[in-house]
N, C-alpha and C positions, 0 to 999 in steps of 0.2 A: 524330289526324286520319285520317280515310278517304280514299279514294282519291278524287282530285280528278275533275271533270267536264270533258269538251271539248266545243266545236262550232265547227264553222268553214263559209263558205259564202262562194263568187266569184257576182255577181250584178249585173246592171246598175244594178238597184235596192238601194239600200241599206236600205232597210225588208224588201225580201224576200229578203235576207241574213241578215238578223238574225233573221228568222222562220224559217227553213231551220235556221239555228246553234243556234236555238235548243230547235227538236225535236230534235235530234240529244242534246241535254242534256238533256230533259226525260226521252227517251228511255235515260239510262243513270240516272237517279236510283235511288237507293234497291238499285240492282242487285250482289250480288256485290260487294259490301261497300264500294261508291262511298259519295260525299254523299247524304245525306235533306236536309238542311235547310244550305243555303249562306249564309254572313255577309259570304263578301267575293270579289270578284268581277275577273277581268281579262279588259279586250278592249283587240284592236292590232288598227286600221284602215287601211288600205292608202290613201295620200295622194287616191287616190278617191273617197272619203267624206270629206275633211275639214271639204267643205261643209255635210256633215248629221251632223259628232259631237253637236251638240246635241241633233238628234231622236232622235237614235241611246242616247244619254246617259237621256234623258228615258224613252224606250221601255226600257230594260233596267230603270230603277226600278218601271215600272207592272208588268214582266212580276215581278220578283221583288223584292216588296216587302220592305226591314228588309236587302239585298244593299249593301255596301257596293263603290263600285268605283273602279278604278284603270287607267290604261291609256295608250297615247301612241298617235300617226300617225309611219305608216313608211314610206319609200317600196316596202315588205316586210315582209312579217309571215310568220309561221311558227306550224305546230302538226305536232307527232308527227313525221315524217319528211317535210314538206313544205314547199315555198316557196313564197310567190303573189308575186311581181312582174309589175311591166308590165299588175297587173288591177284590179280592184277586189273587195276583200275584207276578209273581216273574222274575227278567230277570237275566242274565249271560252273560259275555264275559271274554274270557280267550285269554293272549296273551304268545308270547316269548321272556319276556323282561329276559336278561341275569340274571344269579343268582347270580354273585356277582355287579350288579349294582341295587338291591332293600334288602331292610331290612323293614319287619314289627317291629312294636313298639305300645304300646299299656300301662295298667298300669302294668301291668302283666312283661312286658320288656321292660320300659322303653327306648328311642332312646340315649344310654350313648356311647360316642367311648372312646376307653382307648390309650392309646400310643400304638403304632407301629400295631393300628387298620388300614388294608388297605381300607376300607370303606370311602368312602368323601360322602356326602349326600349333592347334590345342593339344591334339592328341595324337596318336600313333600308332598303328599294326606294324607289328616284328617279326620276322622268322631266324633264325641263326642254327649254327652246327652247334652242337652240345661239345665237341672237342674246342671247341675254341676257349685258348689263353684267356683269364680274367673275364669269364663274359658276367657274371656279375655284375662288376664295374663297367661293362660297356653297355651294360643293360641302362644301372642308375645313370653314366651320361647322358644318354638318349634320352633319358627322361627330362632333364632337366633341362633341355634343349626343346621342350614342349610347355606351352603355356600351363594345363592345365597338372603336368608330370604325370597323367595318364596315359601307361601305353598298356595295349593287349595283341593275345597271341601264342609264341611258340616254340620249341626246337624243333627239328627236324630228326624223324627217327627213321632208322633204315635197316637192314643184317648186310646193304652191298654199301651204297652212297650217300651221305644225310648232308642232302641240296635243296638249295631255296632259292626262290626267284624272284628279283626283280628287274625287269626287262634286260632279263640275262639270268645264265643259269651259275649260281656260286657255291663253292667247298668253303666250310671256313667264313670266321667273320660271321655278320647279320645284315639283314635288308629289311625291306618294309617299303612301307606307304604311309607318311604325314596326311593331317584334316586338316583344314580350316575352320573357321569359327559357323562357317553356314552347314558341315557337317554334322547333324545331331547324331549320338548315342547315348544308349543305356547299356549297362555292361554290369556284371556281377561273377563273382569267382562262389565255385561251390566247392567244397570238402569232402573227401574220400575216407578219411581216417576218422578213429576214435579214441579221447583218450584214456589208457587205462589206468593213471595215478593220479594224483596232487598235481596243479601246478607248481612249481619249484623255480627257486632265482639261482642263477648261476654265481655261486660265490668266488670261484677260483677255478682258473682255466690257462693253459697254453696250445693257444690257436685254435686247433681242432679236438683237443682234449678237453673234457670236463674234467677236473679234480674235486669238484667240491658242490655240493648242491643246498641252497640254505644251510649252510655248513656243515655242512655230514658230509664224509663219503658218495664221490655220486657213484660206484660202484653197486654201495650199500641199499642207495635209493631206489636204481633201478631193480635190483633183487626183492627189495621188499613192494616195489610198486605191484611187481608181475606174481606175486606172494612164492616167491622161489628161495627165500631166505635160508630155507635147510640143506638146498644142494648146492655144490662147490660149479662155478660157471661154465667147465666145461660140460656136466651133465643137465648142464638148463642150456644147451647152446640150441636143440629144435627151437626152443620157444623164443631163445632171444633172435632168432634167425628174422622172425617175422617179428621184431618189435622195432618199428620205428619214433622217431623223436620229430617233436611239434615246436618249433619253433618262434618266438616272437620279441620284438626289441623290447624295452623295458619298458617305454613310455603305451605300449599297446597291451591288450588285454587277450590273453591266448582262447579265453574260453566264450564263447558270445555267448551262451548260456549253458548250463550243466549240462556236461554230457557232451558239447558239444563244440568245435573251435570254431574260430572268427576267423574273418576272412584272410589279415594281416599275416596268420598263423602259417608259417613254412613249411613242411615235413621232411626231414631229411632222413638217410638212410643209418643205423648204429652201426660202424664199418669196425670199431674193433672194442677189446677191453683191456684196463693194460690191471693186471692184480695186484702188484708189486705195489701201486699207487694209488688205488682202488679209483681208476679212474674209467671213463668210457669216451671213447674216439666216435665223431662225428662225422658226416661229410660234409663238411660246411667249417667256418671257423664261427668262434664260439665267443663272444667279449663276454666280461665279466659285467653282471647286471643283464644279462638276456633273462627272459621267461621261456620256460622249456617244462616241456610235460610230453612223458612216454605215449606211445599209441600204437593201435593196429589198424590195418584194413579192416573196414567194418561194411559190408553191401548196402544192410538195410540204413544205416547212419548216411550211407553214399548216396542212397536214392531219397531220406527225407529231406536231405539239403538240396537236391537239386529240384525237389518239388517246390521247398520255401523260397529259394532266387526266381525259378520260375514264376510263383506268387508274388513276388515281392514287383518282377518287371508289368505282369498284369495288372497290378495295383497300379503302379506307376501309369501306365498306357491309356489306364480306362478305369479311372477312379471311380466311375461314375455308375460302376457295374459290380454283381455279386461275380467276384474273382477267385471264389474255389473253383477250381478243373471240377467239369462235372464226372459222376464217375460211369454215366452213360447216355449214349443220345444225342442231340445239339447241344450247346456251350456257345450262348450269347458272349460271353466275354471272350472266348478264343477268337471268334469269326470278328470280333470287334480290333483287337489286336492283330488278326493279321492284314487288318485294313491299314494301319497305323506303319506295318513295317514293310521299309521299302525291300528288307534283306538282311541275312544274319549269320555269322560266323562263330562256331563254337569248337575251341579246341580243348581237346580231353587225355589226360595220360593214355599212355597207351597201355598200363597197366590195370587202367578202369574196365576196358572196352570187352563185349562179348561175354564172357562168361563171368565177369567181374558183378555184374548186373542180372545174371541168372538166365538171360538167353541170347542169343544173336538179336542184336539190335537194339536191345532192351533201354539202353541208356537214351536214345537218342527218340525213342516211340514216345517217354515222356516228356522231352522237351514240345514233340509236336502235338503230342494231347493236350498240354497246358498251353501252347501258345495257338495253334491252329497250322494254319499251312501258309507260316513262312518257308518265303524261299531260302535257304540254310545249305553254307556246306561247310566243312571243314576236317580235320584229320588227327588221328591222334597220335601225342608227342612223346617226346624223351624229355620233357620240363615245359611248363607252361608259364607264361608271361603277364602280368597284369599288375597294375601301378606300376612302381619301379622294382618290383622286384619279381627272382626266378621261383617258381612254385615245383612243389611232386603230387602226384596221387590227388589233383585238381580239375575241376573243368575251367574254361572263361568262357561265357556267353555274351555273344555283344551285339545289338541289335541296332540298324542303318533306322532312322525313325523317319516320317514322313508328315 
């Protein structure tokens, strides 16, 4: 694959967005060893346009006919080293990833192989509405329905419409685009949160209710994690506002090292407390035998993980090179890497973006100091996708290799 295409464009009009975006693309074809001929296509629309994804949908097939495309609404979107919040906007990157090594799926056409289908699917990009029924479980099928049961990506987040696309615009449900085995990626989920107690095993539980934590009270646990043991729960309710729970199955390890969670790690929201039981309510359901440990949004914790996956993918790309980000001037290993990548999609909560990170843009300037000037775009979500499972308060970085 050659080096993938951008264009992006803030505009009142959403037609003269996409016309903007789209010179901008036309304008790198062919060039210095970018795409000539695009098969498959991504745009993230900032919940601005979600009134006109259909025109919008409709006009990128007239503009680049036999383009297949994929895409969601964000209340955020992102390309290269930038964020649009709070505008209305829209970005595009189009690559030439081979045509029998991607298959859109959606509810409209479901991802089904039939016997003597020569399509193998290792992995999978997703977008889906956060309202949708069980999407949990529609998440792990789709996995499993993939060779490798990696899939990465997103929800769609909006304040009007949270629609995603695949060659059609859809409410409800998930879509996406399968690989084949000739597409390479590397991909890495990074962590927003910190946490602030012991990890603890869930002794006793009904559904979404904790009752019990290494056999105490989990009432009790959470009080003493947040060292709030002297106040009665309603007058520690600021602090428990912002205390979320960290997630992970029994057989995984919530912490990858002190201080810090693993990737596996879920974060969900503490949605109530019940006293009578000394119990605490989850958003999530809860089996007995999970590993669970309290946490908060933590910035500086947010940005030294997304420096260490960024590391971690340079290491990967170009072993062969000193792989710290330099902290100024040329960076042999960035320019080396972005040789390597044909293109790259990064969705991020949407509760990381902009000021989550200390300034407008902030999050996304480090992905491109560490990696260089891939072409990147992506949006941010209401839950974020990678392996089989739904994430909060995360990024996934996923990088097309070459």
């Amino acid at each position: 694959m050659k080096r993938f295409l951008l264009g992006h464009a803030t505009h009142p009009d959403a037609s003269m967005a996409l016309a903007l975006a789209a010179a901008q693309v036309e304008a790198q074809r062919g060039r210095d060893g970018q795409v000539e001929a695009p098969t498959l296509g991504w745009i993230y629309l900032s919940d601005h346009y979600a009134g006109a994804a259909t025109a919008l949908h409709d006009e990128l097939r007239r503009r680049w006919p036999g383009v297949a495309w994929v895409g969601a609404v964000g209340i955020g979107v992102a390309v290269g080293g930038v964020e649009y919040f709070e505008e209305p906007a829209l970005v595009l990157m189009l690559g030439d990833v081979p045509r029998d090594q991607f298959r859109l799926f959606s509810g409209a056409q479901p991802l089904t192989l039939r016997p003597g289908d020569p399509f193998e699917p290792m992995t999978a990009q997703v977008h889906a509405d956060p309202a949708t029924p069980d999407l949990g479980e529609l998440v792990a099928e789709l996995s499993e329905r993939t060779r490798t049961g990696y899939l990465f990506g997103g929800l769609a987040s909006a304040r009007t419409r949270c629609l995603h696309l695949a060659d059609g615009v859809f409410q409800g449900g998930l879509s996406g685009v399968a690989f084949g085995p000739q597409v390479t990626l590397l991909s890495r989920v990074t962590q927003g949160c910190q946490p602030v107690g012991p990890v603890r095993r869930v002794s006793a539980a009904e559904r979404n209710l904790v009752l019990a934590l290494d056999g105490r009270p989990a009432l009790d646990c959470l009080m003493e994690d947040l060292q709030l043991e002297s106040l009665e729960p309603r007058a520690a309710l600021p602090r428990l506002r912002q205390t979320l729970v960290g997630l992970s199955d029994g057989q995984d390890e919530v912490l990858a090292r002190p201080g810090q969670f693993g990737t596996d790690t879920r974060v969900r929201h503490l949605i109530g407390l019940d006293p009578g039981r000394r119990g605490v309510a989850i958003g999530d359901e809860v089996p007995e035998g999970m590993q669970l440990a309290f946490c908060q949004r933590h910035t500086e914790a947010a940005r030294r993980d997304l420096v260490r996956i960024c590391s971690e993918l340079r290491e990967e790309l170009v072993p062969e090179l000193d792989t710290a980000p330099a902290p100024g001037g040329s960076d042999p290993a960035a320019d080396a890497v972005a040789r390597r990548v044909a293109g790259a999609i990064y969705v991020s909560c949407s509760g990381r973006g902009g000021p989550h990170f200390g300034a407008p843009s902030a999050e996304l300037a480090l992905v491109r100091h560490a990696l260089g000037d891939v072409p990147l775009v992506g949006f941010f979500a209401a839950g974020e996708v990678a392996r089989n499972h739904l994430y909060g308060y995360t990024g996934v970085l996923t990088l097309f290799t070459r």
